[in-house]
C-alpha positions as CSV (number, residue, x, y, z in Angstrom):
1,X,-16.3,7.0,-14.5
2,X,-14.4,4.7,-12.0
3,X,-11.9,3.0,-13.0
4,X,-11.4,-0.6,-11.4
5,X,-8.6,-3.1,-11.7
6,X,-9.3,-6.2,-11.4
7,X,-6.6,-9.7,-12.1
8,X,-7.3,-11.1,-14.9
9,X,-8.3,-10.7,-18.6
10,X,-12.6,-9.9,-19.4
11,X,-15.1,-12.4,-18.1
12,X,-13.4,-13.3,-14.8
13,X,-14.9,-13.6,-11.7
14,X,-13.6,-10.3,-10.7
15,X,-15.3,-8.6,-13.1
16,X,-18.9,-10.5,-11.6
17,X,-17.6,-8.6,-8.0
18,X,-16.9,-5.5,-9.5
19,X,-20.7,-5.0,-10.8
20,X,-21.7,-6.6,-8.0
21,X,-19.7,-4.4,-5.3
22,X,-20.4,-1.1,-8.1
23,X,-23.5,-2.2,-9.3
24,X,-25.4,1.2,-10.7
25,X,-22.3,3.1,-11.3
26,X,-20.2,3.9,-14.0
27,X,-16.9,1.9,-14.1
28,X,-14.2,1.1,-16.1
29,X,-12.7,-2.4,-15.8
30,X,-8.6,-2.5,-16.2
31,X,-7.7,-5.8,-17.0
32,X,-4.2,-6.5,-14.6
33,X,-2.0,-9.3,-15.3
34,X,-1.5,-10.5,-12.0
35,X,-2.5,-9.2,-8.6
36,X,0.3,-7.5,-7.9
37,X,0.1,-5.0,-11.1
38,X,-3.8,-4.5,-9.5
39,X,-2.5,-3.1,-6.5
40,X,0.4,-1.3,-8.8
41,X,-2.6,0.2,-10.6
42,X,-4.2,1.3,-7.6
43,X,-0.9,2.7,-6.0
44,X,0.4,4.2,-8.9
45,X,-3.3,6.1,-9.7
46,X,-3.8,4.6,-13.1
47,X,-6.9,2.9,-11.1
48,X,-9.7,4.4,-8.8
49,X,-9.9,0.8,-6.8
50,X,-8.7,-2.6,-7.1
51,X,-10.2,-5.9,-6.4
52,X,-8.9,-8.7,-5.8
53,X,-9.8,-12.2,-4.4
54,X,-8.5,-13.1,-0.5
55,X,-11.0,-16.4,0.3
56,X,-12.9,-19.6,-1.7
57,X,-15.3,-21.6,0.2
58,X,-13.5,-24.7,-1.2
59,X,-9.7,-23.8,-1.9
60,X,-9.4,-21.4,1.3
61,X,-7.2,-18.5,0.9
62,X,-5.9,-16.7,-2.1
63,X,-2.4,-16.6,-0.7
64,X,-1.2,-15.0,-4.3
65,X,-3.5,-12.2,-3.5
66,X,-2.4,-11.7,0.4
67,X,1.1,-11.4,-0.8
68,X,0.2,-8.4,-3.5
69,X,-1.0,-6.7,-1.1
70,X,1.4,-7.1,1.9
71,X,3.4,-4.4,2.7
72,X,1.0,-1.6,0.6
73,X,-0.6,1.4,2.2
74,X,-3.9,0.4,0.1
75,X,-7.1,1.0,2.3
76,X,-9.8,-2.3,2.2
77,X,-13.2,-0.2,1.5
78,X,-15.3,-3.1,1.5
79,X,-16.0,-6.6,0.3
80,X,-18.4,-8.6,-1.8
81,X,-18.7,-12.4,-2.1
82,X,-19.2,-13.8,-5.8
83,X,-21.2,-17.5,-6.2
84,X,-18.5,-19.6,-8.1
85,X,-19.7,-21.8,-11.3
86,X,-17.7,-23.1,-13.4
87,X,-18.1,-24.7,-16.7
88,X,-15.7,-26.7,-19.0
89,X,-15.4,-24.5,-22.5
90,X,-14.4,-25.8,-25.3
91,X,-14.2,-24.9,-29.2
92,X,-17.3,-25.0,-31.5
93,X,-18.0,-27.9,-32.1
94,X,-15.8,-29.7,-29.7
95,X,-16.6,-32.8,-26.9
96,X,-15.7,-34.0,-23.5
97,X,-14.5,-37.4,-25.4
98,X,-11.8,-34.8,-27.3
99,X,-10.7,-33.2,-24.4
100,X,-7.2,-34.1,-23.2
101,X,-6.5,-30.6,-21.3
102,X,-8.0,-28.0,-18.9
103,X,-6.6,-24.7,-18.6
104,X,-7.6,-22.3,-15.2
105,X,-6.1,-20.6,-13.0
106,X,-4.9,-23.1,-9.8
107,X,-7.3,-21.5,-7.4
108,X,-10.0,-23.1,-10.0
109,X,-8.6,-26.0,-10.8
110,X,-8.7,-26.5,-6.8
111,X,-12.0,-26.1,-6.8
112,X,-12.8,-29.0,-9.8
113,X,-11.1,-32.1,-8.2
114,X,-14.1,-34.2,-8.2
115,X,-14.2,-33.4,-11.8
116,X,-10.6,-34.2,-12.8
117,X,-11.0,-37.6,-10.5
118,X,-14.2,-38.7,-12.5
119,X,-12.7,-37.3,-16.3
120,X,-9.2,-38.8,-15.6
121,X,-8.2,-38.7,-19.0
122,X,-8.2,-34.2,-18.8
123,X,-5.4,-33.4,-17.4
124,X,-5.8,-29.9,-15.6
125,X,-3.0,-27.2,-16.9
126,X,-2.2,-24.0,-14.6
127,X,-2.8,-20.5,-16.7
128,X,-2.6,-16.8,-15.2
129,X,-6.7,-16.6,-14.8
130,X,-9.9,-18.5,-15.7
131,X,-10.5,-16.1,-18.6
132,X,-7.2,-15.8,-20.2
133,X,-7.9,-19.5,-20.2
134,X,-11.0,-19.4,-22.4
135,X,-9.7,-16.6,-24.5
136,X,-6.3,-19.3,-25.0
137,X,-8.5,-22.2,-26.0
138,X,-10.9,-19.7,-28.3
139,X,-7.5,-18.5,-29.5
140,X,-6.1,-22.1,-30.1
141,X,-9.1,-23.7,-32.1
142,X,-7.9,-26.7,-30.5
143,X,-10.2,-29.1,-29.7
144,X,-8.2,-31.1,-27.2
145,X,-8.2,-27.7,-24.9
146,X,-10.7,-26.7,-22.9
147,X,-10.9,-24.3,-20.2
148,X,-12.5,-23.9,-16.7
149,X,-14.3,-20.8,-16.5
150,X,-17.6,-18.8,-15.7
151,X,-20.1,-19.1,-18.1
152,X,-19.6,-15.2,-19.3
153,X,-16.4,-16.1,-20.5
154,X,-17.9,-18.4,-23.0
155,X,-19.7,-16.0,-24.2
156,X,-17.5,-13.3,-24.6
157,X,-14.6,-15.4,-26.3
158,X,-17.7,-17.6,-28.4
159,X,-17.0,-20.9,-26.9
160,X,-19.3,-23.9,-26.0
161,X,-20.3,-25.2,-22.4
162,X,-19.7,-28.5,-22.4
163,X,-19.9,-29.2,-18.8
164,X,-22.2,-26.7,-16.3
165,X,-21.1,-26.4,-12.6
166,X,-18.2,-28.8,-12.4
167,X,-16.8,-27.2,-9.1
168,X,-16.4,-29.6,-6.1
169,X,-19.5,-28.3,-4.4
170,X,-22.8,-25.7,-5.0
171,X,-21.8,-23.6,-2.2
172,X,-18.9,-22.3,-3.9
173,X,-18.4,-18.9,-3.3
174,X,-15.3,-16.5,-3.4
175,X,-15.0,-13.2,-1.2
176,X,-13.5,-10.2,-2.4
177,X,-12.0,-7.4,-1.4
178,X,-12.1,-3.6,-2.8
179,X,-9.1,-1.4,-2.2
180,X,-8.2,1.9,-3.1
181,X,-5.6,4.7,-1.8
């Protein structure tokens, strides 16, 4: 098995590269906190690989991600670019009328502008990953909370869609790189 960290908590975009980059082999997803501790893992040998996000068609570069990886004797082994949809989740049960806040990383909530600008009444709120997001509001059972995140997360933390493809544009696409020793 291959073990792959990735920033981030289950049902992040990352995870969508990692089967994409992998895609018939065995791996293991590690779940990292920020994208430093992925290239920690990958340094340290707790992980096989790391990937990590560097460029979004809309918000430009992951600068976040550049600076975990500055200065690290990590080897790029190849890249993979990941279309970008995001959806507003919410609670079961929930509505866009009840929504006040949405949670996502900033990198996604740079990517939903047109969205915020036309729902002025959600305010957007920064959290550590689109995911951790959803699993929050799931969490939360709060129905003024929502979260921006792929649709998988919805699934995985049993939330509702209540908005499809809100990102700025239907190009959106994110390119990632894979690392290892």
């Amino acid at each position: 098995m291959i073990k792959v960290a990735f920033q981030g908590e289950r049902g992040a975009f990352s995870e969508d590269a990692i089967a994409k980059f992998f895609e018939s082999k065995d791996v293991i997803t590690m779940p990292q906190r920020s994208f430093a501790d992925v290239v920690a893992a990958v340094a340290g040998g707790r992980a096989d690989y790391g990937v990590l996000p560097v460029e979004n068609s809309i918000a430009g570069r992951v600068v976040d991600s550049e600076r975990a990886m500055e200065g690290s004797a990590l080897t790029h082994v190849g890249e993979v670019t990941v279309p970008i949809e995001h959806c507003l989740l919410a609670v079961r049960g929930g509505s866009l009328e009840e929504v006040s806040r949405a949670m996502s990383h900033p990198v996604a909530l740079a990517q939903c502008t047109k969205f915020f600008s036309a729902n002025s009444a959600v305010k957007p709120v920064i959290a550590y990953d689109t995911a951790g997001a959803a699993r929050e509001v799931a969490a939360s059972g709060d129905v003024t909370l929502a979260a921006i995140a792929a649709r998988r997360a919805a699934v995985i933390y049993g939330l509702e869609i209540l908005v499809e493809r809100i990102e700025d544009r239907a190009d959106n696409e994110t390119r990632f790189v894979v690392l290892t020793k």
